[in-house]
The first five atom37 places (N, CA, C, CB, O) and aatype in JSON, in Angstrom:
{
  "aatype": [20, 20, 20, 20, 20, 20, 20, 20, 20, 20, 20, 20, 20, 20, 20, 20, 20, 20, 20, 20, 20, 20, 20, 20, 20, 20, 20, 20, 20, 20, 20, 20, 20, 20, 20, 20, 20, 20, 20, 20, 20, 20, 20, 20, 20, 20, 20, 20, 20, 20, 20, 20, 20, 20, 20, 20, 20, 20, 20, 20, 20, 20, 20, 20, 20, 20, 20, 20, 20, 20, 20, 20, 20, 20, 20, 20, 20, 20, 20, 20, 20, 20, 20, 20, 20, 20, 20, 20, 20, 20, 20, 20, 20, 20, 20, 20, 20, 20, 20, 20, 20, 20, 20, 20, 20, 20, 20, 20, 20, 20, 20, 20, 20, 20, 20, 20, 20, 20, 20, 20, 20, 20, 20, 20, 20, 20, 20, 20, 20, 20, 20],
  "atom_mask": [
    [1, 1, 1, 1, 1],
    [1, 1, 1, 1, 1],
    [1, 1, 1, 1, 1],
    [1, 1, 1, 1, 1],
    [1, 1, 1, 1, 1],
    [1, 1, 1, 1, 1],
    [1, 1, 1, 1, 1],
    [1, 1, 1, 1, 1],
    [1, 1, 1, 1, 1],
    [1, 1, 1, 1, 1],
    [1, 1, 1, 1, 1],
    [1, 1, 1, 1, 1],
    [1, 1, 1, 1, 1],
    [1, 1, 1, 1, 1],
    [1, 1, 1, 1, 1],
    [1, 1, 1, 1, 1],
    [1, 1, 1, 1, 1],
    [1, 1, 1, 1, 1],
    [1, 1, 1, 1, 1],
    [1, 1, 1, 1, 1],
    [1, 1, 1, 1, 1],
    [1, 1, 1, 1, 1],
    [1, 1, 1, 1, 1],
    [1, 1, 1, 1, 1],
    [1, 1, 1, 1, 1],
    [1, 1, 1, 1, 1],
    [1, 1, 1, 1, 1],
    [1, 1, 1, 1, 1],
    [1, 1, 1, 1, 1],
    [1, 1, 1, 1, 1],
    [1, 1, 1, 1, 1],
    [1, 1, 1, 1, 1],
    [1, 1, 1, 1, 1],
    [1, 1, 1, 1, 1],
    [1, 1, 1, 1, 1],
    [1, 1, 1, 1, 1],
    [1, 1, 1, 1, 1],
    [1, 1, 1, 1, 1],
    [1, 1, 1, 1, 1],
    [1, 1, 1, 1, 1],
    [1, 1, 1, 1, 1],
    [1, 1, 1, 1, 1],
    [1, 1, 1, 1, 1],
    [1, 1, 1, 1, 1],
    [1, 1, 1, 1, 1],
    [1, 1, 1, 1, 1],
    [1, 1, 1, 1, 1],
    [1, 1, 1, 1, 1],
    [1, 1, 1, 1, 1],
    [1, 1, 1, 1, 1],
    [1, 1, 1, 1, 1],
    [1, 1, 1, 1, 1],
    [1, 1, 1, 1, 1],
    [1, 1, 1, 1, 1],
    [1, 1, 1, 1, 1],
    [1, 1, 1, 1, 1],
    [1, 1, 1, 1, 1],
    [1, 1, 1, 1, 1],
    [1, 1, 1, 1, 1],
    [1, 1, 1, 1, 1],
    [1, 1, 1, 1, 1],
    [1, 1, 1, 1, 1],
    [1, 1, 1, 1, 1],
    [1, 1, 1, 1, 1],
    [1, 1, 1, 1, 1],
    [1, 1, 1, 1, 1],
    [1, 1, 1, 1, 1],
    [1, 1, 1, 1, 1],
    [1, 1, 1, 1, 1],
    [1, 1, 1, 1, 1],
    [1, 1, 1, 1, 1],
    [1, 1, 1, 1, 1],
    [1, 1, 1, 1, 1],
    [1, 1, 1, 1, 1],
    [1, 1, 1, 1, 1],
    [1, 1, 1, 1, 1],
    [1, 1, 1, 1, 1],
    [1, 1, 1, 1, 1],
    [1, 1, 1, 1, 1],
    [1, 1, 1, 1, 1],
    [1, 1, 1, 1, 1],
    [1, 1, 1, 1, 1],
    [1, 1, 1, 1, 1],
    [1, 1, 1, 1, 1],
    [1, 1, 1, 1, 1],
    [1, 1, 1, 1, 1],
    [1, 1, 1, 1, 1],
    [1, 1, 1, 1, 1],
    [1, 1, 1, 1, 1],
    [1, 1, 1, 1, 1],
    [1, 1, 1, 1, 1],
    [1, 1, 1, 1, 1],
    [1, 1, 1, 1, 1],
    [1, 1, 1, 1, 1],
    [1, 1, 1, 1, 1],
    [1, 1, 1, 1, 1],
    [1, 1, 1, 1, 1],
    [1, 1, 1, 1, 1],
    [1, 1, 1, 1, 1],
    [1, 1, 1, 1, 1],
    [1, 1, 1, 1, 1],
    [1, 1, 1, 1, 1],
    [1, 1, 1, 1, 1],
    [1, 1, 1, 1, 1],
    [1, 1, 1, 1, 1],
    [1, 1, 1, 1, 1],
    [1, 1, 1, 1, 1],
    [1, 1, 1, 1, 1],
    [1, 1, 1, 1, 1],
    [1, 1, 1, 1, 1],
    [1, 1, 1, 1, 1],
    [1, 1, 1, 1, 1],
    [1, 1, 1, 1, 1],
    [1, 1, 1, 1, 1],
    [1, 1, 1, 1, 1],
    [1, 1, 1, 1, 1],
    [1, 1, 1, 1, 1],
    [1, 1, 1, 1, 1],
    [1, 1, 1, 1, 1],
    [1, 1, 1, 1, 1],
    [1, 1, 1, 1, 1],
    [1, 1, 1, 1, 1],
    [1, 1, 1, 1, 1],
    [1, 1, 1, 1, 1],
    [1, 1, 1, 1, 1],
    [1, 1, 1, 1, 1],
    [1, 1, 1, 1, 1],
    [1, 1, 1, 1, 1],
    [1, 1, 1, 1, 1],
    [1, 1, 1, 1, 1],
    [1, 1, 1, 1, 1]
  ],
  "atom_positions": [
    [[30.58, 29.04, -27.25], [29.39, 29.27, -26.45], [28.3, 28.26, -26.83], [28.89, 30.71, -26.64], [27.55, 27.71, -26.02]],
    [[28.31, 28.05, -28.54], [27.27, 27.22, -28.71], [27.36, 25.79, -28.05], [27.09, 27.13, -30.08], [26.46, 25.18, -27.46]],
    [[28.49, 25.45, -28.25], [29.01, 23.66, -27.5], [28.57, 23.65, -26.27], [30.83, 23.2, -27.28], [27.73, 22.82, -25.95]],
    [[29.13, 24.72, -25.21], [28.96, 24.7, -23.86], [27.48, 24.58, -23.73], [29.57, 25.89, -23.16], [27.13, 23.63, -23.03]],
    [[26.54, 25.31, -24.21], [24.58, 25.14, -24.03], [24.37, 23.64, -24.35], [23.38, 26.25, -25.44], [23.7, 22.97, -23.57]],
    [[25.02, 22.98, -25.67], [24.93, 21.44, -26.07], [25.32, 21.29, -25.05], [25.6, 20.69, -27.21], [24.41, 21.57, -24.27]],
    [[26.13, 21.01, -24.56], [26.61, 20.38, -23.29], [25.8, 20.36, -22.13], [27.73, 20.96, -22.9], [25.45, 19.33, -21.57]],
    [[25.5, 21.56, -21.76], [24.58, 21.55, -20.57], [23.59, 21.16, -20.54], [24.33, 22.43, -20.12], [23.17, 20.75, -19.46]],
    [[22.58, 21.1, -21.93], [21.39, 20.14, -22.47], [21.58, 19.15, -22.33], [21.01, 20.08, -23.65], [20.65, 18.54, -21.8]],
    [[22.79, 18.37, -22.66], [23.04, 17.11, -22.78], [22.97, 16.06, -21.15], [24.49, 17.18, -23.53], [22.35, 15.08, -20.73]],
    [[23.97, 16.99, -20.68], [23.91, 16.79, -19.32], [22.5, 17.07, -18.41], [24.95, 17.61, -18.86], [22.55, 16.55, -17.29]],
    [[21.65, 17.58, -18.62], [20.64, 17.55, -17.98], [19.79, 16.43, -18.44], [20.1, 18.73, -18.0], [19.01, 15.8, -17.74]],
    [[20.01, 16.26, -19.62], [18.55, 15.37, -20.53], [19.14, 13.91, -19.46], [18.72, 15.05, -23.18], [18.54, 13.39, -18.52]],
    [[20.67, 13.54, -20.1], [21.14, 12.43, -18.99], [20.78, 12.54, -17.61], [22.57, 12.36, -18.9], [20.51, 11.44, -17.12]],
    [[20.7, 13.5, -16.83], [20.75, 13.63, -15.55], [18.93, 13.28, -15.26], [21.47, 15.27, -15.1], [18.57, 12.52, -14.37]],
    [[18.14, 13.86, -16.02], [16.69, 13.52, -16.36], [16.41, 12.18, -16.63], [16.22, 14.22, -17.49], [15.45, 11.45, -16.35]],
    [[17.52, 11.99, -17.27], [17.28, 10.45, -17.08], [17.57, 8.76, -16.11], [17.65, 10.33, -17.99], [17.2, 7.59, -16.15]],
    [[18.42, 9.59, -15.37], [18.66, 8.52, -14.35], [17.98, 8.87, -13.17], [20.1, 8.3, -14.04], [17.99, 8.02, -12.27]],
    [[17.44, 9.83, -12.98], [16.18, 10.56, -12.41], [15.03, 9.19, -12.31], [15.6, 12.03, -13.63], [14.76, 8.38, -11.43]],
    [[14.65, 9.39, -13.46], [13.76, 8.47, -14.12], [13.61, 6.91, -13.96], [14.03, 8.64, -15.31], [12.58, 6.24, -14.06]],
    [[15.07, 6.44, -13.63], [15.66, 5.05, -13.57], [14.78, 4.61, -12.51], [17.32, 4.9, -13.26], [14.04, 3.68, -12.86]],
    [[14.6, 5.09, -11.01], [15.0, 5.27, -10.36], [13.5, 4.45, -9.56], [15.65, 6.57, -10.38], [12.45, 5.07, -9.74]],
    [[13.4, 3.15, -8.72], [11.97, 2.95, -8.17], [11.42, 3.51, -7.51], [11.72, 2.16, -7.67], [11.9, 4.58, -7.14]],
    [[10.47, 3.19, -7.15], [9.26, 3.92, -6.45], [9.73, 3.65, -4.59], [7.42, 2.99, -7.06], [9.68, 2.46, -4.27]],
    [[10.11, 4.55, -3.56], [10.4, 3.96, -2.22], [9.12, 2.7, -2.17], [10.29, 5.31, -0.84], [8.11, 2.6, -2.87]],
    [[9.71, 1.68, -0.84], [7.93, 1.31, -0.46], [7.24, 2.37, 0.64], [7.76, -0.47, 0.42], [7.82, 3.23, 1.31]],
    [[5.89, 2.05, 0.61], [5.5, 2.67, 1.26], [6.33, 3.08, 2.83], [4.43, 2.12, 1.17], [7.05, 2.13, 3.12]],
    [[6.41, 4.14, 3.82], [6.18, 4.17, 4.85], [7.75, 3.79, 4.75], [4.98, 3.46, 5.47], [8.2, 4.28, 5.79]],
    [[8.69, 3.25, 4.14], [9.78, 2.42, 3.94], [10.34, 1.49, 4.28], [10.38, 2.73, 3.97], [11.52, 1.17, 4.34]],
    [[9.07, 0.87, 4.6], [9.26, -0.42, 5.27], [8.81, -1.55, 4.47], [8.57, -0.46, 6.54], [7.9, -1.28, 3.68]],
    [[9.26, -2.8, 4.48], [9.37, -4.04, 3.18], [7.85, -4.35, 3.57], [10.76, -5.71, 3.35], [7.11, -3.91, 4.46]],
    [[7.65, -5.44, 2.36], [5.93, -5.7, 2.13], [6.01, -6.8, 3.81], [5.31, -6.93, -0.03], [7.01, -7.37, 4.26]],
    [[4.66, -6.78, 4.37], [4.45, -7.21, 5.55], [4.65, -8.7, 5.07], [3.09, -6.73, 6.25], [5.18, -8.93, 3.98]],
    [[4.18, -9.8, 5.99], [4.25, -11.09, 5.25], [2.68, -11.75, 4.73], [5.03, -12.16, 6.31], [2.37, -12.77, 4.12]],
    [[2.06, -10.82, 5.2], [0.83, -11.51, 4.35], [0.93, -10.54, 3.01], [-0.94, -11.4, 5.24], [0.24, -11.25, 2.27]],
    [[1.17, -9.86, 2.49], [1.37, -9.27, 1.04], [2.29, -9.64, 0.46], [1.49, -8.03, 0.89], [2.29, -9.31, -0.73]],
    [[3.55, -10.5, 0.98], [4.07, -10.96, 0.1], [3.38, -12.28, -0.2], [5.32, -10.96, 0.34], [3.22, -12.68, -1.36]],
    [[2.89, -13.07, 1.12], [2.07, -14.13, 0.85], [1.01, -14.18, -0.25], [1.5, -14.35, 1.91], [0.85, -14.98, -1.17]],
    [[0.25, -12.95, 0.17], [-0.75, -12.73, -1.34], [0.03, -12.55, -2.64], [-1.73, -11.26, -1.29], [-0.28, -13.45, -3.42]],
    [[0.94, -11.71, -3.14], [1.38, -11.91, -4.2], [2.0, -12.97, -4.5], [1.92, -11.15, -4.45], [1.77, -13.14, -5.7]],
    [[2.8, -13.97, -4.05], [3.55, -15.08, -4.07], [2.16, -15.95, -4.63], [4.37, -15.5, -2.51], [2.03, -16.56, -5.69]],
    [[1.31, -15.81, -3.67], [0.01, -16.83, -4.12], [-0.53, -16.06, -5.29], [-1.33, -17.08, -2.85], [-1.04, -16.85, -6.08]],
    [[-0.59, -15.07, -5.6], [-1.3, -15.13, -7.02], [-0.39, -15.02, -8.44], [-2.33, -13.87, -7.05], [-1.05, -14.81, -9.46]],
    [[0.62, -15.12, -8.54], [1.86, -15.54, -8.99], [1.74, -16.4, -9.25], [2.79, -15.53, -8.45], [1.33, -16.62, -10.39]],
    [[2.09, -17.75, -8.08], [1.84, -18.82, -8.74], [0.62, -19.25, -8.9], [2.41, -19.64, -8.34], [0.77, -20.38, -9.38]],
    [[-0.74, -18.99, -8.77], [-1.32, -18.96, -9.47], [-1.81, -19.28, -10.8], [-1.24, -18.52, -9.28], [-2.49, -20.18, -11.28]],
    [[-1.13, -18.06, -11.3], [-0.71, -17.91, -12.79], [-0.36, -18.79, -13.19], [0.14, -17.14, -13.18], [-0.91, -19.56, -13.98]],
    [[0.56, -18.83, -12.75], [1.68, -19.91, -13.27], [1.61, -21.11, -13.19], [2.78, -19.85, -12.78], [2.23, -21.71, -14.07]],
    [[1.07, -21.73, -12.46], [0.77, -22.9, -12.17], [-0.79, -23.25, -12.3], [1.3, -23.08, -10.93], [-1.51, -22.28, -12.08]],
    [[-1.4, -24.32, -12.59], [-2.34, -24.95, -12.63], [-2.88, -25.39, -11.57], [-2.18, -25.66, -13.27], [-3.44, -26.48, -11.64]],
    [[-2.85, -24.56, -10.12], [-3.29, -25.06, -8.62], [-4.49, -25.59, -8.85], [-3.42, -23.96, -7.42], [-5.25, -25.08, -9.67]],
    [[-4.95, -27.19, -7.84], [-6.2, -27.34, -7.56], [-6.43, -26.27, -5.99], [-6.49, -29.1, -7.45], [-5.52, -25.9, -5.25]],
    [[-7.49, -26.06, -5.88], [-7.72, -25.37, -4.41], [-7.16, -26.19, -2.94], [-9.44, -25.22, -4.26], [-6.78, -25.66, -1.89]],
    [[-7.23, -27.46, -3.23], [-6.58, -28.07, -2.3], [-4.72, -27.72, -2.09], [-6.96, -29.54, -2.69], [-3.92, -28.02, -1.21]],
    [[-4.61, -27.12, -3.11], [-2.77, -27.1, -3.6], [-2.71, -25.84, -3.4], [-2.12, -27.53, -5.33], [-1.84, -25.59, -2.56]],
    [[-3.26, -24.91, -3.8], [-3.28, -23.4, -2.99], [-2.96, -23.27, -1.78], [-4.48, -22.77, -2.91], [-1.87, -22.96, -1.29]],
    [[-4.64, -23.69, -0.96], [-4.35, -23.75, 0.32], [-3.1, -23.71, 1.37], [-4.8, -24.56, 0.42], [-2.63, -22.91, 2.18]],
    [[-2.79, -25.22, 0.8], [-1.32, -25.71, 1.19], [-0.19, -25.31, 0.98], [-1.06, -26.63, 0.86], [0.67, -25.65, 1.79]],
    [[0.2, -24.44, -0.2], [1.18, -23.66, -0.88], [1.02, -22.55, 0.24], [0.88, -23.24, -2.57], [2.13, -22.08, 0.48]],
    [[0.25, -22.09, 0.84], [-0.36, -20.46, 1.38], [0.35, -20.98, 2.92], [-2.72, -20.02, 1.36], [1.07, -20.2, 3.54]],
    [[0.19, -21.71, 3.19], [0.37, -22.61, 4.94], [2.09, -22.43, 4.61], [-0.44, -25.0, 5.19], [2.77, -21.67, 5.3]],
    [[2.59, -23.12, 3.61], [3.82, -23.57, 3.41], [5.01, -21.69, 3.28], [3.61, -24.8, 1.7], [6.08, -21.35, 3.77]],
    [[4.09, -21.06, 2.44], [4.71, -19.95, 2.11], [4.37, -19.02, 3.37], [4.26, -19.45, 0.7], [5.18, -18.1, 3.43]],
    [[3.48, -18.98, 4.32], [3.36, -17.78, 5.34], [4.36, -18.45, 6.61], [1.47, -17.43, 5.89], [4.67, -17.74, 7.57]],
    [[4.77, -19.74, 6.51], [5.77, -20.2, 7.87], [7.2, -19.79, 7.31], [5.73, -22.13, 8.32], [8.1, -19.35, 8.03]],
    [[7.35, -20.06, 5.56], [8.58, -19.47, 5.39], [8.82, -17.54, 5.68], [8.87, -19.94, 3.83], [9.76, -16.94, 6.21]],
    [[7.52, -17.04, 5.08], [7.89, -15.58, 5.09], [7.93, -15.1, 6.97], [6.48, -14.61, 4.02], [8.64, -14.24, 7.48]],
    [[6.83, -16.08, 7.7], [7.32, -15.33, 9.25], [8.3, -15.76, 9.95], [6.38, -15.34, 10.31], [8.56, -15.39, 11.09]],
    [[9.15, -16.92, 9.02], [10.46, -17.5, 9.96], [11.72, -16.23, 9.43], [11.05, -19.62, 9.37], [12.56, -15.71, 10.17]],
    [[11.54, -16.02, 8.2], [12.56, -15.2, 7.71], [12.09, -13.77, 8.2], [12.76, -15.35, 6.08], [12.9, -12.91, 7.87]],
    [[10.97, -13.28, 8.91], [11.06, -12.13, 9.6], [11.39, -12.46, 10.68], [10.09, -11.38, 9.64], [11.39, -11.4, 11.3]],
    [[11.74, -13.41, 11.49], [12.12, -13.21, 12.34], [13.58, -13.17, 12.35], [11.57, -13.84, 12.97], [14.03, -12.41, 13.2]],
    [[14.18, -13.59, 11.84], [15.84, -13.75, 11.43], [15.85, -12.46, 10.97], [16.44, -14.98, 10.21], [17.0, -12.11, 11.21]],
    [[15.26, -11.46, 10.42], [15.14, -10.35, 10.13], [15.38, -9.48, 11.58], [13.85, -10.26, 9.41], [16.29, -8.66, 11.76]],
    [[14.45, -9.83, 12.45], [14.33, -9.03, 13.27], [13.33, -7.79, 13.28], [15.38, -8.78, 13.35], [12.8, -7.64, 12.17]],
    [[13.1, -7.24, 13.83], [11.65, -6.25, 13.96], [12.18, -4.48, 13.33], [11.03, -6.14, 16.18], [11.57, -3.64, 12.67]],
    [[13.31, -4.49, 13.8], [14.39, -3.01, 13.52], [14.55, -3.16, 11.82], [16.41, -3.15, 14.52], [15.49, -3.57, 11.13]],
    [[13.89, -2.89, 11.64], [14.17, -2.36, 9.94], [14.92, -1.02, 9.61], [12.7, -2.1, 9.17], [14.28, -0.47, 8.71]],
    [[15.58, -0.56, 9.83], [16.11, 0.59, 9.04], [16.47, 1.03, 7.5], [17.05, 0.7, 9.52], [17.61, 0.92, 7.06]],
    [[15.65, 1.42, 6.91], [16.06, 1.01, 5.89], [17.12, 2.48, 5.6], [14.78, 0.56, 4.86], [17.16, 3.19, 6.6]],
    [[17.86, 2.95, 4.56], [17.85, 1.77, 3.3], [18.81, 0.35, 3.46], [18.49, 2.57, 1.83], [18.89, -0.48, 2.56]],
    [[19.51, 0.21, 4.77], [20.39, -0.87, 4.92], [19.6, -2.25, 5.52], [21.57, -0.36, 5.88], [18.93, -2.45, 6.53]],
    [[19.88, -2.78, 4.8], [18.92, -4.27, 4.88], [19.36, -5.12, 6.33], [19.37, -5.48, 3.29], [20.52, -5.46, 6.57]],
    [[18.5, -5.33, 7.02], [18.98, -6.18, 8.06], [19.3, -6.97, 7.85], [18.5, -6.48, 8.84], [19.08, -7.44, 6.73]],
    [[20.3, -7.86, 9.11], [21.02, -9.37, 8.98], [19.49, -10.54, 8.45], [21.89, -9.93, 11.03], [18.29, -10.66, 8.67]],
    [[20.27, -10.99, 7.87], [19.34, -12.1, 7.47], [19.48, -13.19, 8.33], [19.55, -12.58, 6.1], [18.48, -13.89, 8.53]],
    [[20.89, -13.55, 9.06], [21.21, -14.43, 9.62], [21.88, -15.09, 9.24], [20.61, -14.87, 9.93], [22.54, -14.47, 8.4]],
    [[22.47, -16.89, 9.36], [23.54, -16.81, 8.73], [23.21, -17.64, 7.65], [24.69, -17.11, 9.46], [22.12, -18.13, 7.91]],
    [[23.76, -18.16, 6.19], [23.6, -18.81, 5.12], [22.73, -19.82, 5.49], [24.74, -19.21, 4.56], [21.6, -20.05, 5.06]],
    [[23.63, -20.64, 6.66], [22.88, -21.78, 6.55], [21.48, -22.33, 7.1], [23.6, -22.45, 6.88], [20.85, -23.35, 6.84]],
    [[21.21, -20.98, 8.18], [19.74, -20.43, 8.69], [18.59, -20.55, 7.58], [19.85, -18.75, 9.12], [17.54, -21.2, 7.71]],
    [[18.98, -19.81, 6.46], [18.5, -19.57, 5.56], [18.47, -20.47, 4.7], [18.83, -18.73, 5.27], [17.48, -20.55, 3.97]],
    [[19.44, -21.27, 4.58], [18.76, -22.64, 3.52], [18.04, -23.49, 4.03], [19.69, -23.6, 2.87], [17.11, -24.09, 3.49]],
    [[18.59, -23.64, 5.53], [17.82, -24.55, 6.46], [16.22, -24.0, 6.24], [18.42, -24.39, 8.2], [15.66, -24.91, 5.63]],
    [[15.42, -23.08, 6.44], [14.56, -22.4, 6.19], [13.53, -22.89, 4.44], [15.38, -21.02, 6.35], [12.38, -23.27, 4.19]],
    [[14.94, -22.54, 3.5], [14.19, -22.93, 2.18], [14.16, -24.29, 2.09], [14.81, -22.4, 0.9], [13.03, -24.77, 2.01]],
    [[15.11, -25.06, 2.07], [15.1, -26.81, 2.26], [13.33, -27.06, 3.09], [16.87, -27.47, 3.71], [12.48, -27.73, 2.5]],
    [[13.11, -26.51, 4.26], [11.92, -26.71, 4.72], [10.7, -26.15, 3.78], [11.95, -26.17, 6.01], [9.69, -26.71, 3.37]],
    [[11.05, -25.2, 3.65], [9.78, -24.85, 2.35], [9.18, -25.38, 1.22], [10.0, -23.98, 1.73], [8.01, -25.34, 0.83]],
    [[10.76, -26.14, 0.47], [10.71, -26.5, -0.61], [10.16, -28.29, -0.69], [12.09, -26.07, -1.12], [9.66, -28.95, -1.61]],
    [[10.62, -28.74, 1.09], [9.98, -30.34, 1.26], [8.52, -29.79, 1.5], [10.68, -31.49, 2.79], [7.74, -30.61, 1.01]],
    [[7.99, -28.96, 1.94], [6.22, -28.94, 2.03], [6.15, -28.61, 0.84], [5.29, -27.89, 3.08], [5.21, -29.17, 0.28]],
    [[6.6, -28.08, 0.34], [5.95, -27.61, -1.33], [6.22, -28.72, -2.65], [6.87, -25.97, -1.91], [5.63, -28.83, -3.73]],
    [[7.29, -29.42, -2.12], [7.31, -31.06, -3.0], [6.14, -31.64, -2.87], [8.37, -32.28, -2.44], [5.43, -31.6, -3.87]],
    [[5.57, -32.38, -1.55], [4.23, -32.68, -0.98], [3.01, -32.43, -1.42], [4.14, -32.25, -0.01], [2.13, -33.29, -1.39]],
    [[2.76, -30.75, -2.04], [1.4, -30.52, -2.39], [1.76, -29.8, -3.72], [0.46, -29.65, -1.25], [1.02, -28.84, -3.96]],
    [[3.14, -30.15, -5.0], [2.8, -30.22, -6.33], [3.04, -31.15, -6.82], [3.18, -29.47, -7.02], [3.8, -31.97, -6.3]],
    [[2.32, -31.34, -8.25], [3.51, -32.6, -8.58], [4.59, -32.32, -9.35], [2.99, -33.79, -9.34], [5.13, -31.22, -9.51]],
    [[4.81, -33.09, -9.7], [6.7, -33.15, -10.53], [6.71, -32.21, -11.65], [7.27, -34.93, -11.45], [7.76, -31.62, -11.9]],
    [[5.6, -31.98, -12.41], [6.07, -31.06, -13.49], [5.89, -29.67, -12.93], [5.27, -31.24, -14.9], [6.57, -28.71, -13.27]],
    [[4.74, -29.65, -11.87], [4.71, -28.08, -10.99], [5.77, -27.83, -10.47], [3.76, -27.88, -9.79], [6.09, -26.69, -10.81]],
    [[6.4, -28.21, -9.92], [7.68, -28.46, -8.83], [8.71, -28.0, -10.0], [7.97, -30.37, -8.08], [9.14, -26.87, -10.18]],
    [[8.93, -28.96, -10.6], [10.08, -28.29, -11.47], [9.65, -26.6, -12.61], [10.55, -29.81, -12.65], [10.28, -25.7, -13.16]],
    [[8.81, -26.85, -12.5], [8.8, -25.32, -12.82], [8.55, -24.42, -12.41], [8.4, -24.99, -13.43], [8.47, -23.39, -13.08]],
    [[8.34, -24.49, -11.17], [8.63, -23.51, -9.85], [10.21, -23.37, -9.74], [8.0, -24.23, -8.29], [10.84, -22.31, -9.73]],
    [[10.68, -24.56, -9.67], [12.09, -24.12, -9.4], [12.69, -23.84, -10.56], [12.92, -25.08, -8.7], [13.89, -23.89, -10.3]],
    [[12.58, -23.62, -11.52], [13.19, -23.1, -12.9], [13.03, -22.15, -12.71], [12.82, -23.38, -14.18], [14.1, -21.54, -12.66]],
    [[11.76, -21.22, -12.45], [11.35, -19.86, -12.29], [12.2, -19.37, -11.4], [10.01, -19.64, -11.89], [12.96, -18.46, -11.73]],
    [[12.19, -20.13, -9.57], [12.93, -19.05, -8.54], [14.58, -18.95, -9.68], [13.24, -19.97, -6.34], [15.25, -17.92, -9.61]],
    [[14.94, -19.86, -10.44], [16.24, -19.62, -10.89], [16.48, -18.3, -11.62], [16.61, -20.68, -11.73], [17.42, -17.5, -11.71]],
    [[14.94, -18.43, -12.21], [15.36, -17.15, -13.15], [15.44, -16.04, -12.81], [14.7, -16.89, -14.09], [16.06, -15.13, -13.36]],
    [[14.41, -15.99, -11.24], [14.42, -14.93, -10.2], [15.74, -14.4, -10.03], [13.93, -15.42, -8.89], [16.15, -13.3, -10.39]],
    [[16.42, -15.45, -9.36], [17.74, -15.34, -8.65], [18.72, -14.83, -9.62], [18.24, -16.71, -8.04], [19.48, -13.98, -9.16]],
    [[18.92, -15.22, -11.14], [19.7, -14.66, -12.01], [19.56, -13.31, -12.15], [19.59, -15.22, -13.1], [20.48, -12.49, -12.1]],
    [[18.13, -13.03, -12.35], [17.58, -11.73, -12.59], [18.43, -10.79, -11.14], [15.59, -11.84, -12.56], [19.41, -10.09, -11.42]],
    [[18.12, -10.84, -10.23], [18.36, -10.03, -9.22], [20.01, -10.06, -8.92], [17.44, -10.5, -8.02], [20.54, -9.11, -8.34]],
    [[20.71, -11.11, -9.31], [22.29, -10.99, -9.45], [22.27, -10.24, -10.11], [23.18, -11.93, -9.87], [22.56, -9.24, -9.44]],
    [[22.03, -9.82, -11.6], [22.52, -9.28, -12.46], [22.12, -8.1, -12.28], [22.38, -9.76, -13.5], [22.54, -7.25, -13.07]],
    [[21.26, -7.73, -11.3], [20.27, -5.83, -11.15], [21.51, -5.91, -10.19], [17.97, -5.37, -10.25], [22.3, -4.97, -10.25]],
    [[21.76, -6.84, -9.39], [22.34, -5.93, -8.14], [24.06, -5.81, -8.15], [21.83, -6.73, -6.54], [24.92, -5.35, -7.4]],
    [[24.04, -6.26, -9.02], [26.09, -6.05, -9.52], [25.93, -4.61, -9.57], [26.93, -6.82, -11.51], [26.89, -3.89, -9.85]]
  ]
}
């Protein structure tokens, strides 16, 4: 009798805990609009980077044509929790290739490369959550 109560403690404390794991929905359940990702993207790099205001600006132009081209390949029908078509691969690089030549343009070489070191670490990061 005593094992079986351990047990059922045990199993709840675990069960309490993946409870816990667990994120926050987004609001309303629908993904961040594209000017909030625009704002966070811009104060991100920010941070991270040493922008003059002239390089902001331009980063902000460069990043709101990528986030409203990729809603549109999105499409307007969000259902979540199943993620809409993105479209096809090469839509989508075609897309970043364009982002990444305006954003060559207004950093220089040591900004640039450590922007793209970062999206890497992004991209590792989110392989490895989403296995």
């Amino acid at each position: 009798m005593k094992n079986k109560i351990i047990l059922l403690a045990a199993a709840l404390l675990f069960a309490s805990a993946l409870k816990a794991q667990q994120p926050p929905p987004p609001p309303n359940g629908m993904p961040p609009s594209p000017q909030e990702r625009l704002k966070r993207t811009s104060e991100r790099l920010g941070r991270e980077l040493a922008l003059k205001p002239t390089q902001k600006q331009q980063l902000e132009v460069a990043y709101k044509d990528f986030f409203t081209s990729m809603d549109k390949l999105r499409g307007k029908d969000f259902a979540p929790p199943a993620p809409p078509p993105l479209g096809t691969k090469a839509e989508v690089d075609k897309l970043v290739a364009a982002r990444d030549k305006k954003i060559k343009n207004i950093l220089t070489v040591a900004q640039f490369k450590k922007i793209s070191a970062n999206r890497k670490g992004y991209a590792n990061a989110r392989s490895r959550w989403s296995a």
